[in-house]
mmCIF file as gemmi writes it, N, C-alpha and C atoms, coordinates in Angstrom:
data_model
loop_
_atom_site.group_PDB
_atom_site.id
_atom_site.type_symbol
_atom_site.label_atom_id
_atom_site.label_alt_id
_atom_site.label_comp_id
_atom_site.label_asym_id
_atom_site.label_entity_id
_atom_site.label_seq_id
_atom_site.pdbx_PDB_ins_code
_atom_site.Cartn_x
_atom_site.Cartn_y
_atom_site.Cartn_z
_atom_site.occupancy
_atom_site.B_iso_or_equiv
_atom_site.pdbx_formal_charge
_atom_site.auth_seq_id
_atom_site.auth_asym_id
_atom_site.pdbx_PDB_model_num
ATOM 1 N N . UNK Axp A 1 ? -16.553 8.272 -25.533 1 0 ? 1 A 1
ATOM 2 C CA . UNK Axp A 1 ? -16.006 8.265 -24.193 1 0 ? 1 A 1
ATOM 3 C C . UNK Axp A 1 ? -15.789 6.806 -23.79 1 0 ? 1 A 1
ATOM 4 N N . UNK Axp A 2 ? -14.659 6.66 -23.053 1 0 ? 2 A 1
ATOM 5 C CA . UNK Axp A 2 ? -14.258 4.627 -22.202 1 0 ? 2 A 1
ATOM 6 C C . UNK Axp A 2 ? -14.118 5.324 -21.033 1 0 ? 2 A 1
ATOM 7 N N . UNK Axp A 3 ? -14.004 3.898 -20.484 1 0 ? 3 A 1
ATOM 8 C CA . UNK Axp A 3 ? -13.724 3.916 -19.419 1 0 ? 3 A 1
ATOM 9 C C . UNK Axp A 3 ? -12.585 2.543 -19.308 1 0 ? 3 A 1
ATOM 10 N N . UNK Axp A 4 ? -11.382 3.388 -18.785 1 0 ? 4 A 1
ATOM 11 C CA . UNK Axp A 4 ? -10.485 2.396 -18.634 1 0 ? 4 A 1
ATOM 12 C C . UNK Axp A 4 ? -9.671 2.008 -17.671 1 0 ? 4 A 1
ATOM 13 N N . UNK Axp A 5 ? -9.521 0.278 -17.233 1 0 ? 5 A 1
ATOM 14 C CA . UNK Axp A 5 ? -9.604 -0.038 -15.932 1 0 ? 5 A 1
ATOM 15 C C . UNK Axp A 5 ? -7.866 -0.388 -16.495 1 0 ? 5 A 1
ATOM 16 N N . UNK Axp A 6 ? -7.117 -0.589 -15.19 1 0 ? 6 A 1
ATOM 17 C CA . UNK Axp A 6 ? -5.945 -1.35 -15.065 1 0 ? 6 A 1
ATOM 18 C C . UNK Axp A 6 ? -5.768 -1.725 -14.202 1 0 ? 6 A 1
ATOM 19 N N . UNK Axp A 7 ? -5.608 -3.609 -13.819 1 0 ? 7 A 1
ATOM 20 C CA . UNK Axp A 7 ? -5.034 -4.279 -12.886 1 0 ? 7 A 1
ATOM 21 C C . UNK Axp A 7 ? -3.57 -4.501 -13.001 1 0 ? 7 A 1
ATOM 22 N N . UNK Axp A 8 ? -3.168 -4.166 -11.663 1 0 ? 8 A 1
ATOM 23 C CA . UNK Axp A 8 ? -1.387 -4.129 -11.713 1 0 ? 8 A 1
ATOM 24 C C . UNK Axp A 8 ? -0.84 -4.506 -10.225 1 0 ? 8 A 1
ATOM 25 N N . UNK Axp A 9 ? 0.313 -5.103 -10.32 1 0 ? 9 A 1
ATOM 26 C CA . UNK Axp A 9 ? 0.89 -5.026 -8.831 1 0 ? 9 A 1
ATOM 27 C C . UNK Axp A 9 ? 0.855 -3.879 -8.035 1 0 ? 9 A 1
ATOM 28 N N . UNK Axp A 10 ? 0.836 -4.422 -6.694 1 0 ? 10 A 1
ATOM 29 C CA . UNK Axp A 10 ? 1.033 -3.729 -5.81 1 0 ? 10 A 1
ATOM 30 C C . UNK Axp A 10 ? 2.157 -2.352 -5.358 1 0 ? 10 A 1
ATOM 31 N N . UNK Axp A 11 ? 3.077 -3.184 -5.748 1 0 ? 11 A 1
ATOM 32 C CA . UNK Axp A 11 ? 4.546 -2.197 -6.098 1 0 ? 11 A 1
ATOM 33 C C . UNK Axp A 11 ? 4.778 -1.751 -7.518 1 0 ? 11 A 1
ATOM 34 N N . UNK Axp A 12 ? 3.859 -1.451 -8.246 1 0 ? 12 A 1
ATOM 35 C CA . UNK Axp A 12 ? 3.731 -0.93 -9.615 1 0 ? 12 A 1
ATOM 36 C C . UNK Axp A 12 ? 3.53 0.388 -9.92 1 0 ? 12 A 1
ATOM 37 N N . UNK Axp A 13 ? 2.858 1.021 -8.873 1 0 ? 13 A 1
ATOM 38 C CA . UNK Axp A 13 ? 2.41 2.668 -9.208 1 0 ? 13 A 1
ATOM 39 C C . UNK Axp A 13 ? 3.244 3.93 -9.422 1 0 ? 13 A 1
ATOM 40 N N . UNK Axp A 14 ? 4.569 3.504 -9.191 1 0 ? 14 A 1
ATOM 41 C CA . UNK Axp A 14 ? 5.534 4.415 -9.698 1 0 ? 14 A 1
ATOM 42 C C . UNK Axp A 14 ? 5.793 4.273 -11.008 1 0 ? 14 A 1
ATOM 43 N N . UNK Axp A 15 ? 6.271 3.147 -11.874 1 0 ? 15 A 1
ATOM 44 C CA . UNK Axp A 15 ? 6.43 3.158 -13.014 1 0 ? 15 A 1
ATOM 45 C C . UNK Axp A 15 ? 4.766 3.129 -13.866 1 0 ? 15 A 1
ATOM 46 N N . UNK Axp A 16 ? 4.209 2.71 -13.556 1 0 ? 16 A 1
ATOM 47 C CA . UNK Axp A 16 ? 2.79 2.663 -14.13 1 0 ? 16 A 1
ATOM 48 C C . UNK Axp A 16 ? 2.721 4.522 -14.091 1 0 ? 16 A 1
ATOM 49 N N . UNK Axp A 17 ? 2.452 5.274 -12.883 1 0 ? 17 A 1
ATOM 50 C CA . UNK Axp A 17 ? 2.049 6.893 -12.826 1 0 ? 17 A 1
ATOM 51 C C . UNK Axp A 17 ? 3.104 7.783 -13.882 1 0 ? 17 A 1
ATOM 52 N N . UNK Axp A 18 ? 4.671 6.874 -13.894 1 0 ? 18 A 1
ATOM 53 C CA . UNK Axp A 18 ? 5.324 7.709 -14.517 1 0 ? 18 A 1
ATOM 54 C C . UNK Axp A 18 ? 5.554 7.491 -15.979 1 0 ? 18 A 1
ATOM 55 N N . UNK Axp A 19 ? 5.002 6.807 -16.217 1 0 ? 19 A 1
ATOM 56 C CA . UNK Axp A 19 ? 4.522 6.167 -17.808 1 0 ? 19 A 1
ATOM 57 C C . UNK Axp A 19 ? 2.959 7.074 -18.297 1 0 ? 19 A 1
ATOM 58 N N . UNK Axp A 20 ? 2.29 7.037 -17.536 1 0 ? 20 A 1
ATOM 59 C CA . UNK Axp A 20 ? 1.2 8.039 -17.896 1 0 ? 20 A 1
ATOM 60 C C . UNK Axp A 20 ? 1.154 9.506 -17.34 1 0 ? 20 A 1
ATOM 61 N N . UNK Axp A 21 ? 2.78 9.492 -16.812 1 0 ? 21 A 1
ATOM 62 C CA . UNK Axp A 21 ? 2.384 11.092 -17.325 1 0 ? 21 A 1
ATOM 63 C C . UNK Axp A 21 ? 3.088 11.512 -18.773 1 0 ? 21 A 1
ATOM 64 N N . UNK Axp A 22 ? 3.424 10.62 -19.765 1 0 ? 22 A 1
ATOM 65 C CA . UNK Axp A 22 ? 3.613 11.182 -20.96 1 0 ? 22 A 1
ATOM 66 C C . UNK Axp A 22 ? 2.596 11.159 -21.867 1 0 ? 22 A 1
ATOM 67 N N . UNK Axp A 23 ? 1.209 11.075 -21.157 1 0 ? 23 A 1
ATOM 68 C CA . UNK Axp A 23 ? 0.317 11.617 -21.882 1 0 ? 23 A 1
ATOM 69 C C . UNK Axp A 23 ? -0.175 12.749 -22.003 1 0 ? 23 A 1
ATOM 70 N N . UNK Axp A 24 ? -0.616 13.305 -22.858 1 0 ? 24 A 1
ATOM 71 C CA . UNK Axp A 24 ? -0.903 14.864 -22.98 1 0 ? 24 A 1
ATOM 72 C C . UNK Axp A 24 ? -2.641 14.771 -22.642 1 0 ? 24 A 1
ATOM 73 N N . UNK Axp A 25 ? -3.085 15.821 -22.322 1 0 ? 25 A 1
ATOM 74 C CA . UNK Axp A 25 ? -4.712 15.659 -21.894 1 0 ? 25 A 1
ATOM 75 C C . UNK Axp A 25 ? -5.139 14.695 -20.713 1 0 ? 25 A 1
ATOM 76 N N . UNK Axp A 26 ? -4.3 13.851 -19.858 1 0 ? 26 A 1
ATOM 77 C CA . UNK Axp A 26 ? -4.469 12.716 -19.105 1 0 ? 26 A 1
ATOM 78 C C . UNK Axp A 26 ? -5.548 13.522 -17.998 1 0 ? 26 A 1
ATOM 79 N N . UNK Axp A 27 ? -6.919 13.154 -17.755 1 0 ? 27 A 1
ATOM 80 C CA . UNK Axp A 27 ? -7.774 13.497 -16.497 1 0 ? 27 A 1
ATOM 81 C C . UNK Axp A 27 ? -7.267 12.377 -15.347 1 0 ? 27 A 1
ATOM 82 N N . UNK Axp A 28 ? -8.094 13.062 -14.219 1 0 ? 28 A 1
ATOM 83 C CA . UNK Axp A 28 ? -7.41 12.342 -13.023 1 0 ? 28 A 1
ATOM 84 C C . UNK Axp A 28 ? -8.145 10.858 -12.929 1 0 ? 28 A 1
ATOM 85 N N . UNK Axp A 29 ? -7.265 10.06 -11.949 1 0 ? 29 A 1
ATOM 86 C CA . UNK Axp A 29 ? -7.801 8.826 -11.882 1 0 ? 29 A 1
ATOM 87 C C . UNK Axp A 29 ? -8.233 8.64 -10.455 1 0 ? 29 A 1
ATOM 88 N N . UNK Axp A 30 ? -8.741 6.786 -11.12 1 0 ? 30 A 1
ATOM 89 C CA . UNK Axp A 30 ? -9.171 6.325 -9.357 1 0 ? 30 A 1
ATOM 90 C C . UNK Axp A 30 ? -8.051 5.229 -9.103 1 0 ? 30 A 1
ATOM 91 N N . UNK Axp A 31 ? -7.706 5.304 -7.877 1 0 ? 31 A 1
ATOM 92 C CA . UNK Axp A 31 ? -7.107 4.557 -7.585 1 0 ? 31 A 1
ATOM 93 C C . UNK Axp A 31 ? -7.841 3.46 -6.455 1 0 ? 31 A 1
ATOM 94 N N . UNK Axp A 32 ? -7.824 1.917 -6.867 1 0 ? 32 A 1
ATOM 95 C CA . UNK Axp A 32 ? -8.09 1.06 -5.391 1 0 ? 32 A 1
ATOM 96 C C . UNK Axp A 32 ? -7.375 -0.148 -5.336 1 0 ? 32 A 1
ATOM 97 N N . UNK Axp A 33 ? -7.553 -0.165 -3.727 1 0 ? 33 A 1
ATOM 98 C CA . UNK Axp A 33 ? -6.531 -1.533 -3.525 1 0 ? 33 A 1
ATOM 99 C C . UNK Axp A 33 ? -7.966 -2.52 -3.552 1 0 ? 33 A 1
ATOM 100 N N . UNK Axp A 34 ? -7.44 -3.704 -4.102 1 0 ? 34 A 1
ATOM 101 C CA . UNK Axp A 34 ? -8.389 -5.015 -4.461 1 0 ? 34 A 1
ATOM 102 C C . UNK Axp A 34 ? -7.67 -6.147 -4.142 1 0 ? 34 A 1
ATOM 103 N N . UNK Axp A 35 ? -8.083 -7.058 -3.819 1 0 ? 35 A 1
ATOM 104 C CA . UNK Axp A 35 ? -7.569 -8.741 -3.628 1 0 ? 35 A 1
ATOM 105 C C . UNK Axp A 35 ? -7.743 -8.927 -4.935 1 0 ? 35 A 1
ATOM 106 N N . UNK Axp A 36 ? -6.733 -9.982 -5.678 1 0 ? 36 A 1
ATOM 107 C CA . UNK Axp A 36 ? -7.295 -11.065 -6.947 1 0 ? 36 A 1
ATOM 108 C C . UNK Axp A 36 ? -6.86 -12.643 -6.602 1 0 ? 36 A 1
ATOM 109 N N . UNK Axp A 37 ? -7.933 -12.889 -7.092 1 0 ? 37 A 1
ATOM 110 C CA . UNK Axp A 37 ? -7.439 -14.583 -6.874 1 0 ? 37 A 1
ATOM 111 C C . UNK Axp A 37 ? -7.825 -14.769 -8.784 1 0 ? 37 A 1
ATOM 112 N N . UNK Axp A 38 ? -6.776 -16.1 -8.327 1 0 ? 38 A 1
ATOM 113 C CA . UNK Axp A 38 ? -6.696 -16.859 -9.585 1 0 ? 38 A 1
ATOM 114 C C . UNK Axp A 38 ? -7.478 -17.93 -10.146 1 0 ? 38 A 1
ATOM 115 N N . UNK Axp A 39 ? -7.825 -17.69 -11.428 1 0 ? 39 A 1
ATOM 116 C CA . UNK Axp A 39 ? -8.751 -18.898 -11.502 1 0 ? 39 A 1
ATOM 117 C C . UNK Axp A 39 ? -7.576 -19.96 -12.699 1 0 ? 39 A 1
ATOM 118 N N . UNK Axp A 40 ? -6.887 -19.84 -12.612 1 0 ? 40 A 1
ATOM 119 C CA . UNK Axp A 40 ? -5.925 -20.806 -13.533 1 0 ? 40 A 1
ATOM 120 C C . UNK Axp A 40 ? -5.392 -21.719 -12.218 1 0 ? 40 A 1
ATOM 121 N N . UNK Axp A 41 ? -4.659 -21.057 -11.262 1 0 ? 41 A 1
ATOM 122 C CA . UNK Axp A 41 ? -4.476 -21.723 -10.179 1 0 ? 41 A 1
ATOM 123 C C . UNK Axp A 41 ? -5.404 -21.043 -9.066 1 0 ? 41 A 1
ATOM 124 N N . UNK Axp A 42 ? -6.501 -21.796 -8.821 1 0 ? 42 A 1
ATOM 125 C CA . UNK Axp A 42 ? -7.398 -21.31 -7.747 1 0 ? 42 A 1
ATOM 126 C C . UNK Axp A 42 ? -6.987 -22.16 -6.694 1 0 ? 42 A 1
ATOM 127 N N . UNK Axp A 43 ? -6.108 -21.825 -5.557 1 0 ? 43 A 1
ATOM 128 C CA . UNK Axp A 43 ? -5.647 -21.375 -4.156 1 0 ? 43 A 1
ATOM 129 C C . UNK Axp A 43 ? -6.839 -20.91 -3.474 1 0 ? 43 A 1
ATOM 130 N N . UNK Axp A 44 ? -7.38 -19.527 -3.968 1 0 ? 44 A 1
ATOM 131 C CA . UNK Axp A 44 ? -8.138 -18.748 -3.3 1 0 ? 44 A 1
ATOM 132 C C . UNK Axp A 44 ? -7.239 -18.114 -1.731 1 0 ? 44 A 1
ATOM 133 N N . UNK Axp A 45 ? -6.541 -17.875 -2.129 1 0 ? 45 A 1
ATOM 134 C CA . UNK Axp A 45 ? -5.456 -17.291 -1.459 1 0 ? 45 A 1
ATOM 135 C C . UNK Axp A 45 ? -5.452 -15.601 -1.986 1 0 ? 45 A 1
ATOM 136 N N . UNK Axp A 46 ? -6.034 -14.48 -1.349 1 0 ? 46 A 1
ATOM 137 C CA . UNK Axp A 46 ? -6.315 -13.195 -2.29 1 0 ? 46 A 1
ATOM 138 C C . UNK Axp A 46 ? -4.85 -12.588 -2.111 1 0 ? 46 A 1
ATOM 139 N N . UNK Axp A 47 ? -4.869 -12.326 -3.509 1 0 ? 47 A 1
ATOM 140 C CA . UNK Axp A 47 ? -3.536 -11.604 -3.972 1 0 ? 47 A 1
ATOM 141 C C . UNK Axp A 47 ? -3.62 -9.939 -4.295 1 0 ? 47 A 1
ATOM 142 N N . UNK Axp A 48 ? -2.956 -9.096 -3.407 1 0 ? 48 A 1
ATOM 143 C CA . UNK Axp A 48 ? -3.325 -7.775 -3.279 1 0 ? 48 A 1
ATOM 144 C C . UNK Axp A 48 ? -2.491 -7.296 -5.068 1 0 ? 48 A 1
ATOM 145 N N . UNK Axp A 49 ? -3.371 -6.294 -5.267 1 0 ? 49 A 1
ATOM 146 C CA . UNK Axp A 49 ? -3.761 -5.7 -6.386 1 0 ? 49 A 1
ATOM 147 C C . UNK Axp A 49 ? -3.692 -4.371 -6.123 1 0 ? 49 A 1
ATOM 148 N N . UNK Axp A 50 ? -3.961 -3.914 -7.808 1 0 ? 50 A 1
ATOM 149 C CA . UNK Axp A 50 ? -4.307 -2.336 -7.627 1 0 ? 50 A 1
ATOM 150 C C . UNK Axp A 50 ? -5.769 -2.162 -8.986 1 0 ? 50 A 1
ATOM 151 N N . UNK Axp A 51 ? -6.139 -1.327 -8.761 1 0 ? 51 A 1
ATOM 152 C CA . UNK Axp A 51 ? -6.581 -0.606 -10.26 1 0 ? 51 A 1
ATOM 153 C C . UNK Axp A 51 ? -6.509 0.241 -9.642 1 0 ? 51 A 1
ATOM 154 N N . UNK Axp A 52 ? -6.492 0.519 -11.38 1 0 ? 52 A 1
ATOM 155 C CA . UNK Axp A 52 ? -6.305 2.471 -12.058 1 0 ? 52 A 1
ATOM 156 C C . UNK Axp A 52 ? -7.3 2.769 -12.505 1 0 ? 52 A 1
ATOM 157 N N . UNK Axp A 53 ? -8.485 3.383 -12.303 1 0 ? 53 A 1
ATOM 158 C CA . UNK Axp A 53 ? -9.837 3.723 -13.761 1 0 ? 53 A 1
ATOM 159 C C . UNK Axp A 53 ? -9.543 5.147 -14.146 1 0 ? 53 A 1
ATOM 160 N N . UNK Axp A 54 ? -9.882 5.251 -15.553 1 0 ? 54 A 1
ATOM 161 C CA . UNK Axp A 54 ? -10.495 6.669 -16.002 1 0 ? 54 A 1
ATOM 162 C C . UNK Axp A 54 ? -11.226 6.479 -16.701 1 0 ? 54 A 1
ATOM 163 N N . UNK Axp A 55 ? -12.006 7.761 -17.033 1 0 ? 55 A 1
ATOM 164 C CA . UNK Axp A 55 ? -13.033 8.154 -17.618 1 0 ? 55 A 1
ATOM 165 C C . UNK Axp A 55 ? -12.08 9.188 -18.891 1 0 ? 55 A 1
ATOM 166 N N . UNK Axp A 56 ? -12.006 8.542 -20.111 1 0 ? 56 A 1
ATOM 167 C CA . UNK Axp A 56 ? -11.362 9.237 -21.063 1 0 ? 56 A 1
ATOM 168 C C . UNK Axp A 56 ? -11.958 9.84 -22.729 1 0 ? 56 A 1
ATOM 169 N N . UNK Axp A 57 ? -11.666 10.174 -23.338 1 0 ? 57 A 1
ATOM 170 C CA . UNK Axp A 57 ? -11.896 10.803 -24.424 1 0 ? 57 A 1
ATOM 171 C C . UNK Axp A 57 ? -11.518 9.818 -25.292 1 0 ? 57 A 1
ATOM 172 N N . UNK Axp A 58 ? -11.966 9.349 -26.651 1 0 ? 58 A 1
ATOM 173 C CA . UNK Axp A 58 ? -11.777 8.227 -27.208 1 0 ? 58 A 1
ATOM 174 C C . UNK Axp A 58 ? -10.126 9.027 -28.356 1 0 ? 58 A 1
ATOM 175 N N . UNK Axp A 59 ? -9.755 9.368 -28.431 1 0 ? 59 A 1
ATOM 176 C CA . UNK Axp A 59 ? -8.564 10.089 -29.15 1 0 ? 59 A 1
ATOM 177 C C . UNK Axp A 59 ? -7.603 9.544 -27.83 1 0 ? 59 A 1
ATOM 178 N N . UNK Axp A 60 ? -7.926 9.475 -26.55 1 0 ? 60 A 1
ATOM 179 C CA . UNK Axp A 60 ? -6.648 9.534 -25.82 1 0 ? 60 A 1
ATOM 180 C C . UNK Axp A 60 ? -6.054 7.918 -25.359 1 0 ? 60 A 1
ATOM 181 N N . UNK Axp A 61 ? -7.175 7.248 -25.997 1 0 ? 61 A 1
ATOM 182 C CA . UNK Axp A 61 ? -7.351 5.576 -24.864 1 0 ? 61 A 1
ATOM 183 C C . UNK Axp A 61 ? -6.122 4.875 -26.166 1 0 ? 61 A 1
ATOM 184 N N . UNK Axp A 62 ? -5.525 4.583 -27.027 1 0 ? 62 A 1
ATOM 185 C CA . UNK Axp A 62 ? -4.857 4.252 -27.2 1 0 ? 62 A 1
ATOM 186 C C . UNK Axp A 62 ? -3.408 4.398 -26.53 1 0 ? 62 A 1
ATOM 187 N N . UNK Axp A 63 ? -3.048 5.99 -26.146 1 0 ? 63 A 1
ATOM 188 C CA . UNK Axp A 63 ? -1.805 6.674 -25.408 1 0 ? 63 A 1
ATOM 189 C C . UNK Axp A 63 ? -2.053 5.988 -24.189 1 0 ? 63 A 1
ATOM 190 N N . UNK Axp A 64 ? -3.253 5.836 -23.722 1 0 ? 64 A 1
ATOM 191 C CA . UNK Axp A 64 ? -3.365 5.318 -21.706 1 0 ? 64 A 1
ATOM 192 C C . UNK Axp A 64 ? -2.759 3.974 -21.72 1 0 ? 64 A 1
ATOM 193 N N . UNK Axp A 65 ? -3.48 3.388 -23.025 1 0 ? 65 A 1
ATOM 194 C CA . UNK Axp A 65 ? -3.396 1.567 -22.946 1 0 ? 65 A 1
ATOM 195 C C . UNK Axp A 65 ? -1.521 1.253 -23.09 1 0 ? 65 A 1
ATOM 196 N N . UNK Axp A 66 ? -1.141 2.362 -24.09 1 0 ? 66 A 1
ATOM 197 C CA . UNK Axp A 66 ? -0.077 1.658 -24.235 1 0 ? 66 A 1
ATOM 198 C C . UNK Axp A 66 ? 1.078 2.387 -23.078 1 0 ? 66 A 1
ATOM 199 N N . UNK Axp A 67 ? 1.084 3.305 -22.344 1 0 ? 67 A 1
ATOM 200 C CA . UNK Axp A 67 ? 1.525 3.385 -21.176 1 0 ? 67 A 1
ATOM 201 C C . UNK Axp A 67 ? 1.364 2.357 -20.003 1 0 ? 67 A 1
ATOM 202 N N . UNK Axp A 68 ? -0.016 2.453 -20.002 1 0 ? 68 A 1
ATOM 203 C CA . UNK Axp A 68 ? -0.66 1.232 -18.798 1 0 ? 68 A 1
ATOM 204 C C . UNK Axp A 68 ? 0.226 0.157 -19.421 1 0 ? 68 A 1
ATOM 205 N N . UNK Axp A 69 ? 0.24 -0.668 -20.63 1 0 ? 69 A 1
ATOM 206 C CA . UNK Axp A 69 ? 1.364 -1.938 -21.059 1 0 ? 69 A 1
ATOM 207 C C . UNK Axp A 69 ? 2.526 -1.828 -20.257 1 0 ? 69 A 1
ATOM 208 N N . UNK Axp A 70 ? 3.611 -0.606 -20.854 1 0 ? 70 A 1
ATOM 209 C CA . UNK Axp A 70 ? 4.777 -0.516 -20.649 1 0 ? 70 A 1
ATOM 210 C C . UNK Axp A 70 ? 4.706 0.044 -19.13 1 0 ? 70 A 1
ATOM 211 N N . UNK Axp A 71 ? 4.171 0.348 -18.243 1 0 ? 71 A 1
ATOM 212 C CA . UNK Axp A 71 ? 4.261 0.853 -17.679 1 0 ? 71 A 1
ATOM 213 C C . UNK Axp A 71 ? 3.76 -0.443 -15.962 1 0 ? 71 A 1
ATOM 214 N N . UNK Axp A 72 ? 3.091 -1.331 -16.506 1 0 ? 72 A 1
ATOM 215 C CA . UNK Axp A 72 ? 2.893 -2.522 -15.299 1 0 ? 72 A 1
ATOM 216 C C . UNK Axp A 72 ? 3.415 -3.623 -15.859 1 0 ? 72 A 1
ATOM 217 N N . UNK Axp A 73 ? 3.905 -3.861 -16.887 1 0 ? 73 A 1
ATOM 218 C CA . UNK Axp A 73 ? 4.04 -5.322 -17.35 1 0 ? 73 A 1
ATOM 219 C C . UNK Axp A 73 ? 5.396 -5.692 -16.29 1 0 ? 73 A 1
ATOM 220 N N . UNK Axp A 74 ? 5.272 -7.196 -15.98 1 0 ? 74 A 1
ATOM 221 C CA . UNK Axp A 74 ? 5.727 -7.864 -14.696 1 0 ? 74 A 1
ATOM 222 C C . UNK Axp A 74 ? 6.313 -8.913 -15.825 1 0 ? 74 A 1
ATOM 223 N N . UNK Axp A 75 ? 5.374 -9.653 -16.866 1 0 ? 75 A 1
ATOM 224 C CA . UNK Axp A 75 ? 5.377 -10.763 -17.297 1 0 ? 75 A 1
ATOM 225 C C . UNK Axp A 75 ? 5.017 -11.986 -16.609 1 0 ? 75 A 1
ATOM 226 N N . UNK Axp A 76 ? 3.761 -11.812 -15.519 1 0 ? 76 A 1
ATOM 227 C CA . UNK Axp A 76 ? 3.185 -12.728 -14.864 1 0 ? 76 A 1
ATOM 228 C C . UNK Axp A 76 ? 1.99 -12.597 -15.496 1 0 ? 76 A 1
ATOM 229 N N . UNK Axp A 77 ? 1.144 -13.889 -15.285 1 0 ? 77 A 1
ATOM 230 C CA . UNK Axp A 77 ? 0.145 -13.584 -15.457 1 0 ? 77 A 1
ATOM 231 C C . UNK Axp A 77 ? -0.706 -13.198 -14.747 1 0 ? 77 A 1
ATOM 232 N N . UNK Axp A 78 ? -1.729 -12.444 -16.009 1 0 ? 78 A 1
ATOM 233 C CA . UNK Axp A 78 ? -2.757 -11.719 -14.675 1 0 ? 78 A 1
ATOM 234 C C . UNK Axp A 78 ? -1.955 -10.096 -14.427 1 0 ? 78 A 1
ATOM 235 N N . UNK Axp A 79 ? -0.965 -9.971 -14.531 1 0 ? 79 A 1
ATOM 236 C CA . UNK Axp A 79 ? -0.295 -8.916 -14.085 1 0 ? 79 A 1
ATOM 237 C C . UNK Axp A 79 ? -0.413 -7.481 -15.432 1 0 ? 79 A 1
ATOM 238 N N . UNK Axp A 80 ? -1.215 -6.398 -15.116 1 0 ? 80 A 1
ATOM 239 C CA . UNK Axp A 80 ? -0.8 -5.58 -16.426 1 0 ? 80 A 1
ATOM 240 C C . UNK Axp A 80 ? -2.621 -5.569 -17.349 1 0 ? 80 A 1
ATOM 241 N N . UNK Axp A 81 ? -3.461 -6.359 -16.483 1 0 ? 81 A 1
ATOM 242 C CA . UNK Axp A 81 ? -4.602 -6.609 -17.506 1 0 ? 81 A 1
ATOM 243 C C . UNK Axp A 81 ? -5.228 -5.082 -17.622 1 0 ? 81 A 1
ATOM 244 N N . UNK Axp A 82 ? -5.989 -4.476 -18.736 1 0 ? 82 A 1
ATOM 245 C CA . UNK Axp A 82 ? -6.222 -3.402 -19.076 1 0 ? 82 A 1
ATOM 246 C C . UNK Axp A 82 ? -7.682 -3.71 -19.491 1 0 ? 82 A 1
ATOM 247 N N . UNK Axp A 83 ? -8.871 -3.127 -19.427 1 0 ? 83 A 1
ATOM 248 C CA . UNK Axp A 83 ? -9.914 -3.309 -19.807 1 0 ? 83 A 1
ATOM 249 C C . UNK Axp A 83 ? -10.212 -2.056 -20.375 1 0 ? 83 A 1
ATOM 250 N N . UNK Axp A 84 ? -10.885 -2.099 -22.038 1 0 ? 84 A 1
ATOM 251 C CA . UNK Axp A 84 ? -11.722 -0.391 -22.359 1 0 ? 84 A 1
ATOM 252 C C . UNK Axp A 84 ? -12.821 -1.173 -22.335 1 0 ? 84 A 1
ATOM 253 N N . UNK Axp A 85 ? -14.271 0.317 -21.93 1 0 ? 85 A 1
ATOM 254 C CA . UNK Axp A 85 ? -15.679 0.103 -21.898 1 0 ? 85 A 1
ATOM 255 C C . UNK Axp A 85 ? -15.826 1.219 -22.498 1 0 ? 85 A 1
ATOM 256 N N . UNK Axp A 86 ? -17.137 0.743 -23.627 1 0 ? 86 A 1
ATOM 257 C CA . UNK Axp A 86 ? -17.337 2.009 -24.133 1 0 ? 86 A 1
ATOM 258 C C . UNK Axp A 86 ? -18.408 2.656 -22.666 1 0 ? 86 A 1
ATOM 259 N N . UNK Axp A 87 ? -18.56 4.034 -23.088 1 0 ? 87 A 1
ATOM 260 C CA . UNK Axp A 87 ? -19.371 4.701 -22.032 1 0 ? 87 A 1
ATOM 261 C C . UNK Axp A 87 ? -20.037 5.617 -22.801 1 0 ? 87 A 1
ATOM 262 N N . UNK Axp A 88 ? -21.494 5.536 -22.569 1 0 ? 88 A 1
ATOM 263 C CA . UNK Axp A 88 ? -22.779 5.813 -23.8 1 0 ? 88 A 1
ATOM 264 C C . UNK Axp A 88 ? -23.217 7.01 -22.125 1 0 ? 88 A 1
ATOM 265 N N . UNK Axp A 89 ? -23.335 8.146 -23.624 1 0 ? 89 A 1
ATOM 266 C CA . UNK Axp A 89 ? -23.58 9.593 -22.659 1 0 ? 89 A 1
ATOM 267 C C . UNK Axp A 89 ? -25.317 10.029 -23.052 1 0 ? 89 A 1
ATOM 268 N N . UNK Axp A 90 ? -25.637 10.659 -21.957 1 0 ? 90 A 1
ATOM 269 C CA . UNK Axp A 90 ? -26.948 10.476 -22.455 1 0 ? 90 A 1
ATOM 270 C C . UNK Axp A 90 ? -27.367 11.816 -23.452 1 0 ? 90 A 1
């Protein structure tokens, strides 16, 4: 089991949602709005955000990641970052 996060623009959740629905088996997600600031250029000026999390099946996290890619990439940085965690069941 992961758990997998995606940071993405703000105006991203249409192509990001409609990129993962060509996954088959997809469970529901979380959605939150977040500030990010930058530490390459730290301003500290918070830059509104999104994540996406799920809680997935390890067969499916390759299909999420590469939707989540094609599906937020901006070509900024910072924009599109994807994190897997494994998640240890008891």
């Amino acid at each position: 089991m992961k758990e997998v996060k995606a940071v993405f623009q703000p105006f991203m959740p249409k192509p990001v949602l409609e990129a993962l629905q060509k996954v088959d088996h997809l469970p529901a997600a979380t959605e939150t709005e977040v500030d990010g600031y930058s530490v390459v250029h730290p301003d500290y000026t918070p830059k509104p955000k999104i994540i996406l999390e799920f809680m997935v099946p390890d067969d499916i996290v390759d299909a999420i990641v590469q939707a989540l890619q094609s599906g937020a990439h901006t070509g900024n940085l910072g924009d599109g970052c994807i994190f897997v965690i494994e998640v240890k069941l008891p």
